[in-house]
C-alpha positions as a printed Julia matrix, in Angstrom:
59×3 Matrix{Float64}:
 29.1   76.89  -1.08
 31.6   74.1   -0.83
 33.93  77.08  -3.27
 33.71  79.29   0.02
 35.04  76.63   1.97
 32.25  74.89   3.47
 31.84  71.27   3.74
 28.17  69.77   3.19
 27.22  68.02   6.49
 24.53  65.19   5.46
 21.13  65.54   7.24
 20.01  62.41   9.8
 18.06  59.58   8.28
 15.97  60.03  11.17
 15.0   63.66  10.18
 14.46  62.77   6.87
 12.08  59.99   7.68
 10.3   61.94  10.79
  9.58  65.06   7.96
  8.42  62.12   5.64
  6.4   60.44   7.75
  4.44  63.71   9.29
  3.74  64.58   5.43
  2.51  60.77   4.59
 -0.09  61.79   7.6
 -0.96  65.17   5.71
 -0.88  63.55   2.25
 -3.94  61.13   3.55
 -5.95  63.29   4.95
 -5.33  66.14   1.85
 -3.64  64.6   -0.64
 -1.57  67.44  -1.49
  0.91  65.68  -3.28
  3.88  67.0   -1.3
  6.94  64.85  -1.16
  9.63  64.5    0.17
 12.95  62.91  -0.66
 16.7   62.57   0.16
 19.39  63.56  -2.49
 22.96  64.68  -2.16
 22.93  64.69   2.1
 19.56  67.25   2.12
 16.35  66.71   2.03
 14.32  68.26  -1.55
 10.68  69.05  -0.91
  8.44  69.05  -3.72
  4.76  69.28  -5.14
  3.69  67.5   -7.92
  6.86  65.45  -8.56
  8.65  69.08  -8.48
 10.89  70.24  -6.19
 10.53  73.63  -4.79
 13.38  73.9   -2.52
 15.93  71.82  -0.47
 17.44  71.96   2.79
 21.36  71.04   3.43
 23.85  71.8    6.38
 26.94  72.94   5.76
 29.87  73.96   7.93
């Protein structure tokens, strides 16, 4: 998108951890194996060390 002229706007640490730590609650009652990680300012959410889609910002 940046090619259109939009800048990435990193996500909050604190968003990132607050999605993390609501799935670490899920993962122990389930065990899913959902994840959850930070890379390149968004946040990639995954299954079964795969990730499945990512949210970003951009402006």
């Amino acid at each position: 998108m940046s090619m259109a002229g939009f800048e990435l706007k990193p996500l909050s640490q604190s968003m990132a951890e607050s999605i993390k730590s609501r799935l670490t609650t899920a993962n122990n009652r389930v065990n899913s194996g959902l994840t959850v990680k930070e890379e390149n300012g968004g946040i990639c959410f995954g299954w079964m060390g795969r990730t499945l889609t990512v949210a970003s910002a951009w402006r």
